[in-house]
C-alpha positions as CSV (number, residue, x, y, z in Angstrom):
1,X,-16.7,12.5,3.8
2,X,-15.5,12.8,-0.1
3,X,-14.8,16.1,-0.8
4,X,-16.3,16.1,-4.1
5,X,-14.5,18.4,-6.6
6,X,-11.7,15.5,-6.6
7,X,-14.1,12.9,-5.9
8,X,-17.2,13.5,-7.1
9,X,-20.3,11.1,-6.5
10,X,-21.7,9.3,-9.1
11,X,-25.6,7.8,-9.6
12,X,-24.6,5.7,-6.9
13,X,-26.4,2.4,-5.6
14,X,-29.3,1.1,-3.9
15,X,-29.2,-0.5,-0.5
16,X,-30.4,-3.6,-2.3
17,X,-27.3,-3.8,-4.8
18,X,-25.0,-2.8,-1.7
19,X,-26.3,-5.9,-0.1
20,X,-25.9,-8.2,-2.9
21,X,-22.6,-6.3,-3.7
22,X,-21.1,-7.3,-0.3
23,X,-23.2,-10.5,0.7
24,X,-24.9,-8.6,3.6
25,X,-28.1,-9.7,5.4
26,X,-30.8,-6.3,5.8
27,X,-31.9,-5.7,9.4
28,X,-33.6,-2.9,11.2
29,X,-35.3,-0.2,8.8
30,X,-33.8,-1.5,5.4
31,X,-35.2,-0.1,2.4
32,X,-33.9,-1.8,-0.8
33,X,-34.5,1.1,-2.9
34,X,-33.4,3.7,-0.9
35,X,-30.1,5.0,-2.7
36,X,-26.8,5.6,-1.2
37,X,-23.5,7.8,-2.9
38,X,-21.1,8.6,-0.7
39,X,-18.9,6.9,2.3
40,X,-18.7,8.8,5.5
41,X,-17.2,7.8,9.3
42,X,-20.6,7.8,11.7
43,X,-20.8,10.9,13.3
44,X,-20.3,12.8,9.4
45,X,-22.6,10.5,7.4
46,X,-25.6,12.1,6.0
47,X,-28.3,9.8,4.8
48,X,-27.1,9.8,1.2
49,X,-23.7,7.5,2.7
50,X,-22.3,4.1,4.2
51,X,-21.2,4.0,7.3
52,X,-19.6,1.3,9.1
53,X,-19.6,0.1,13.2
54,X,-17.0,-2.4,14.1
55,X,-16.1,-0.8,17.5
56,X,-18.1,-0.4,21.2
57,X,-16.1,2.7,21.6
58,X,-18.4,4.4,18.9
59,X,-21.3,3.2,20.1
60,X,-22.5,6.9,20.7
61,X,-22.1,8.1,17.3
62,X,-23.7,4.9,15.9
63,X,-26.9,6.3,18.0
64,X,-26.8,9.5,16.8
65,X,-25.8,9.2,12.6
66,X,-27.8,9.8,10.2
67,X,-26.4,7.6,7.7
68,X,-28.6,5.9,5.3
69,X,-26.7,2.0,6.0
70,X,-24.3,1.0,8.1
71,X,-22.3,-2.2,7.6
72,X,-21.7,-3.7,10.6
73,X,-20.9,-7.6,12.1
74,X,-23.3,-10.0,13.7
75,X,-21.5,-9.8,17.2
76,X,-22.1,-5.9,17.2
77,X,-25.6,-5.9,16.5
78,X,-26.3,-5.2,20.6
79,X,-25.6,-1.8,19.6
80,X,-28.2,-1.3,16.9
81,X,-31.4,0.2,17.2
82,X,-34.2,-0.9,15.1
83,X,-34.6,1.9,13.5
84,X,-31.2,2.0,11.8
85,X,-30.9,0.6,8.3
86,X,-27.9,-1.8,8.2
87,X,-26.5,-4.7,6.9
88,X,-25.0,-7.4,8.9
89,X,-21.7,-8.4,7.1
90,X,-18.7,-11.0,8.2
91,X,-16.0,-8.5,7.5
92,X,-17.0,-4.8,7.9
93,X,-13.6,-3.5,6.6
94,X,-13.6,-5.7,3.7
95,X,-17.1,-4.9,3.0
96,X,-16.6,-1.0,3.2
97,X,-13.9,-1.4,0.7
98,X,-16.0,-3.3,-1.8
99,X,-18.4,-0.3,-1.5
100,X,-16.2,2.2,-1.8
101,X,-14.6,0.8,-5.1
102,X,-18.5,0.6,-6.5
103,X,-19.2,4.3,-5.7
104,X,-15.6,5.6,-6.8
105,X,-14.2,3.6,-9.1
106,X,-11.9,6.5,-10.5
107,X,-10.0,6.6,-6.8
108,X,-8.4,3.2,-7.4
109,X,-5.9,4.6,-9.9
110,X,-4.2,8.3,-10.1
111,X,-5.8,10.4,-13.4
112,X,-3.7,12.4,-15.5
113,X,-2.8,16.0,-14.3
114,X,-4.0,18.0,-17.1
115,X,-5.3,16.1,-20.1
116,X,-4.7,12.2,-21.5
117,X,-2.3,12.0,-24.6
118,X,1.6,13.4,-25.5
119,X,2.4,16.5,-24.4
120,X,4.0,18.6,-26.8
121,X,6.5,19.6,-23.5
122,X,7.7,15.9,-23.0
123,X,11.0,14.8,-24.0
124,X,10.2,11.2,-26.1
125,X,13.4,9.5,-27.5
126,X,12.2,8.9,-31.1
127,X,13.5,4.9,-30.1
128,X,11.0,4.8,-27.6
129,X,7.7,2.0,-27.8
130,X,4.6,3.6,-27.1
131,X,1.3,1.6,-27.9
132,X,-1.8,3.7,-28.4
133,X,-3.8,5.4,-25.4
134,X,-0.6,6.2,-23.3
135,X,-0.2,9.1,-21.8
136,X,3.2,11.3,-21.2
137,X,2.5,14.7,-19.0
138,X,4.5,17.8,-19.3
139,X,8.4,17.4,-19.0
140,X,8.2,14.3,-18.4
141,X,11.4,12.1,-19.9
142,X,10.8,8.8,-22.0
143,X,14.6,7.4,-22.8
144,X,16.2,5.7,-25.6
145,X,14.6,2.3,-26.4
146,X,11.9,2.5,-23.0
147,X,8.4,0.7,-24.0
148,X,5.4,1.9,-22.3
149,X,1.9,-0.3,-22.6
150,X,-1.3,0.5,-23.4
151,X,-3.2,2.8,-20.6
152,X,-0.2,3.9,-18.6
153,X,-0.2,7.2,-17.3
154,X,3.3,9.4,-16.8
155,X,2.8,12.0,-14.9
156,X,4.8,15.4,-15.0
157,X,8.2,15.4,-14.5
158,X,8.7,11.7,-14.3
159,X,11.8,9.9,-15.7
160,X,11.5,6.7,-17.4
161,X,14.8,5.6,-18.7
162,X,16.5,3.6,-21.2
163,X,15.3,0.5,-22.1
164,X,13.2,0.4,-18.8
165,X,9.8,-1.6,-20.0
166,X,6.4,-0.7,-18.5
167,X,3.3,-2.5,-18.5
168,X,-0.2,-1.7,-19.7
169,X,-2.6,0.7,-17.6
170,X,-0.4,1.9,-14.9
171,X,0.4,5.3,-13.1
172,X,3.7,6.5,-12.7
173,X,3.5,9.8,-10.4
174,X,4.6,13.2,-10.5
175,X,8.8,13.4,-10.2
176,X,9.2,9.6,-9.9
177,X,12.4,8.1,-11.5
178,X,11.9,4.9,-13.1
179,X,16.1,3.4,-14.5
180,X,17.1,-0.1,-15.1
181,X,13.3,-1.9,-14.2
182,X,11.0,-4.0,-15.6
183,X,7.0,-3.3,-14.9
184,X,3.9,-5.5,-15.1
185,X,0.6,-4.4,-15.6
186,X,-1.3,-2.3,-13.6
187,X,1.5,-1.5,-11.0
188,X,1.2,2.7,-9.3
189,X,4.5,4.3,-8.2
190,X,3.4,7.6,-6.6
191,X,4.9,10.6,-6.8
192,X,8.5,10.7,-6.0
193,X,9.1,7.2,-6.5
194,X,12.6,6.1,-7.3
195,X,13.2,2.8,-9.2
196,X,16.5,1.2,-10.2
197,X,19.2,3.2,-8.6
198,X,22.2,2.1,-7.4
199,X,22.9,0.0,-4.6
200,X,24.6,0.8,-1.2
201,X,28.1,-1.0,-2.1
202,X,31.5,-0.7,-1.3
203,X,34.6,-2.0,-0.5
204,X,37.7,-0.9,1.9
205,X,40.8,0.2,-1.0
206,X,44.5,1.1,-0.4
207,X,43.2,4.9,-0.9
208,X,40.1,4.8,0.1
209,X,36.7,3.0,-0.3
210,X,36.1,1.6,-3.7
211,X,32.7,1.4,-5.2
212,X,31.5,-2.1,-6.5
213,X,29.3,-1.8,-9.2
214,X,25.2,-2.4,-9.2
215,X,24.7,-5.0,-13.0
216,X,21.1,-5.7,-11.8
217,X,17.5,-4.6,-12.5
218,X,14.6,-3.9,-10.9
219,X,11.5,-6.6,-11.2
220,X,8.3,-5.1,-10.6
221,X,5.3,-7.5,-11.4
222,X,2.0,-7.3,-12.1
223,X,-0.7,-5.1,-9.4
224,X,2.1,-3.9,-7.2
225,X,1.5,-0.4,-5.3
226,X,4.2,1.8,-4.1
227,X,4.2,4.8,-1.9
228,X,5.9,8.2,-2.3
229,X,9.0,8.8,-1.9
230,X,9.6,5.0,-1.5
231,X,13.4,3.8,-3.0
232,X,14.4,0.8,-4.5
233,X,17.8,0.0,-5.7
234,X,18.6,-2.0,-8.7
235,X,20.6,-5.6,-7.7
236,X,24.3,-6.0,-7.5
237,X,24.5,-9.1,-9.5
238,X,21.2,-10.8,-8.8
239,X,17.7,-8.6,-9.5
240,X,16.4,-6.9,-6.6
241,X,12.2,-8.2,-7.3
242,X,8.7,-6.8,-5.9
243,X,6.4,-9.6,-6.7
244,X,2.8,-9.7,-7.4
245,X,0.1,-7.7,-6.0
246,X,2.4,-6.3,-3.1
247,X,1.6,-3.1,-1.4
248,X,4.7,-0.9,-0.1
249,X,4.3,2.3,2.0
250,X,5.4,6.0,1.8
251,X,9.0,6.8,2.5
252,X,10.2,2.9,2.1
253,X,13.9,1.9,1.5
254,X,14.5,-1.4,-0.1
255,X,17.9,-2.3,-1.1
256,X,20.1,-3.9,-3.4
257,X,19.0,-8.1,-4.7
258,X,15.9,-7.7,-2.0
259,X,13.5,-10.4,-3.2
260,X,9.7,-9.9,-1.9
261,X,7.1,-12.1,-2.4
262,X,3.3,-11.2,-3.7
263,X,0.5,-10.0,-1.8
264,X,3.3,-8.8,1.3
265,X,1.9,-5.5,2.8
266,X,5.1,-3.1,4.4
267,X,4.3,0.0,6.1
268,X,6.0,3.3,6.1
269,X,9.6,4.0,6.8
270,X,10.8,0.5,7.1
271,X,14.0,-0.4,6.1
272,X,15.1,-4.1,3.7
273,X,19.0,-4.3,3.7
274,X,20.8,-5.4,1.2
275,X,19.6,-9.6,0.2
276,X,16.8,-9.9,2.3
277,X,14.2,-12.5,0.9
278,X,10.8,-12.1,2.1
279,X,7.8,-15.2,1.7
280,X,4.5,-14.5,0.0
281,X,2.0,-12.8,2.4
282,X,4.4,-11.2,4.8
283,X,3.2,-8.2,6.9
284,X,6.0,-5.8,8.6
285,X,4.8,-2.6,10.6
286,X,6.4,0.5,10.2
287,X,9.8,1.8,11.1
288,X,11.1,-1.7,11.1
289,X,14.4,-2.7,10.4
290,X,15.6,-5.8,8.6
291,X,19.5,-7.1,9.0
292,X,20.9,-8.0,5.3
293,X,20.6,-11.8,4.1
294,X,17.8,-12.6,6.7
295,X,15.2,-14.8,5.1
296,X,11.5,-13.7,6.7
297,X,9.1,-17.1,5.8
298,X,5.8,-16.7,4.2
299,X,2.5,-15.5,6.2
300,X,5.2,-13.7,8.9
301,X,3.6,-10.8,10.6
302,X,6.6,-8.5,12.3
303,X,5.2,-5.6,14.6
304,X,6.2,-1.9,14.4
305,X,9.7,-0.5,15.2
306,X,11.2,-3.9,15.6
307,X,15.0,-4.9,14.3
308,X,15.1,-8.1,12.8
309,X,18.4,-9.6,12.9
310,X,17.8,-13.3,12.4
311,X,15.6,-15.7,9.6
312,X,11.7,-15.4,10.9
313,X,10.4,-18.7,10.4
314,X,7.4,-18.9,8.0
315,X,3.9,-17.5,10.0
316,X,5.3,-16.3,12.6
317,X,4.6,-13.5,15.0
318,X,7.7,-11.6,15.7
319,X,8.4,-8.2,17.4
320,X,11.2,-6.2,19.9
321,X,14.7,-5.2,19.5
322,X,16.3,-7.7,18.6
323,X,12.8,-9.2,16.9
324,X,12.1,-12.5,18.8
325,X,8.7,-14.5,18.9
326,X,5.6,-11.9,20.0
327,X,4.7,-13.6,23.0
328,X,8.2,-13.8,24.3
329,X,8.6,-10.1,23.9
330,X,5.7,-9.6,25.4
331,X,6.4,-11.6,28.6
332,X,9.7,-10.1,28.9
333,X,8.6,-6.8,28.6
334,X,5.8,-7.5,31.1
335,X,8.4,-8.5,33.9
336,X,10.4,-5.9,33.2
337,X,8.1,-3.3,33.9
338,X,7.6,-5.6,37.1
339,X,10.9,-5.3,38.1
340,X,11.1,-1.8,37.4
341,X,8.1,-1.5,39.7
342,X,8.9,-3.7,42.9
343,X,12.5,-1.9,42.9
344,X,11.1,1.7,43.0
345,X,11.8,3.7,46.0
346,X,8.9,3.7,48.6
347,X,6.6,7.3,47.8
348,X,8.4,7.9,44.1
């Protein structure tokens, strides 16, 4: 359930327009012009929310919730009662998301902390490019010669430094440190966020080691998303680049000259060493590490906690330590645990 003095609900829709909103087919007690505001897991929902039912295992609270519709897919529909208002949908998830956006379309992107406009306690280099309608919160930093579009939103205590350009409508959070980057339009870095530092570089001296220097930016374009505390170091001598519509994790480190493709998803704490090129599309699970230089082809899905030491060929499954193809991890863990079994003392 919302908890709605952040989120508060708004005139909301009838069943009718959440049908033609996500393509659904009414069955069981459907009332078009019954109205719905809110989103709500089963066993929570009131009758005022969407629900959604796209597991057996909560077959008990889909019996039992009160809420108005519930999205839910055509091989599920054992499960319904014909009382139940729903809508019969090819992708529940998918469908649930379009709702939500409808009913809260102020939850997409982070609002200003206190009010829209300059604060008269931000620090704005008189060199600095502002277009109208942008927004700098309290002691926040704007540096020498930074341009900010139209929309965007700094949020307290951010850093956006010299010459660093920023495109139109987006959200840079609370204490996030934006140096040596380019931004498209529309891209969130939440709170925390640090953009363009150096690079992890150095090289055995006579006295010591001896730091090679970081010449490159940071490329973030357009309707890219990025977690808190997520870092991203500028490129050596090439540009380390975050490309379109890529969503990145909390607590993400991504190093120097990485190059990511669009519409990649990578989950919390994973690691991108130093040159790593990764394909449009590309899903890696969380806590996964990647080996500098390695090259993961588009459409590759890599599961949790894996180590990728080697290229992944473009749409392939890979997982374990060292990552290999799924189903050959899988096998050898199987007979592993086989062996472990046959060789275990009779009565342990």
């Amino acid at each position: 359930m919302q908890d709605h003095p952040f989120f508060p609900p708004g005139p909301g829709l009838t069943l009718q327009a959440v049908a033609d909103l996500v393509g659904g087919r009414p069955v069981g007690a459907f009332e078009p012009d019954d109205r719905v505001t809110g989103l709500s897991p089963l066993q929570s929902a009131r009758v005022s929310d969407v629900a959604f039912f796209d597991n057996p295992r909560y077959a008990g609270d889909l019996a039992s919730s009160a809420a108005g519709v519930v999205l839910i897919s055509e091989r599920q529909l054992k499960f319904l009662a014909e009382t139940r208002a729903a809508l019969v949908v090819k992708d529940v998830q998918a469908a649930f998301v379009k709702v939500g956006q409808a009913l809260f379309p102020d939850a997409l992107m982070p609002r200003a902390v206190t009010r829209e406009g300059l604060s008269d306690r931000a620090e704005i280099d008189p060199t600095a490019r502002l277009e109208d309608g942008v927004t700098v919160e309290a002691f926040a930093v704007v540096g020498p010669g930074a341009e900010i579009g139209r929309g965007t939103i700094v949020g307290p205590g951010a850093s956006i430094g010299l010459g660093c350009r920023i495109g139109r409508d987006c959200r840079i959070g609370a204490q996030a440190t934006v140096a040596h980057s380019y931004l498209g339009n529309r891209v969130i870095l939440h709170p925390g966020v640090r953009l363009g530092q150096d690079g992890f570089g150095y090289a055995p001296g006579p006295s010591g080691l001896m730091k090679a220097v970081q010449i490159g930016r940071v490329i973030v374009q357009d309707d890219v998303e990025i977690g808190a505390n997520t870092t991203v170091d500028r490129g050596a001598i090439r540009d380390t680049v975050i490309g379109e519509g890529t969503k990145i994790d909390n607590q993400v480190q991504i190093a120097h000259n990485v190059a990511i493709g669009r519409h990649c998803v990578i989950v919390s704490q994973v690691g991108i060493s130093g040159s790593v090129t990764i394909g449009d599309g590309v899903m890696i699970g969380g806590q996964t590490g990647l080996n500098g230089h390695v090259t993961v082809g588009a459409g590759a899905q890599i599961a949790a906690v894996s180590s990728v030491a080697g290229d992944v060929p473009p749409g392939a499954r890979w997982g374990g330590t060292p990552a290999r193809p799924i189903k050959e991890w899988f096998r050898e863990v199987t007979w592993l645990a086989e062996m472990a079994r046959r060789k275990r003392p009779a009565g342990s």
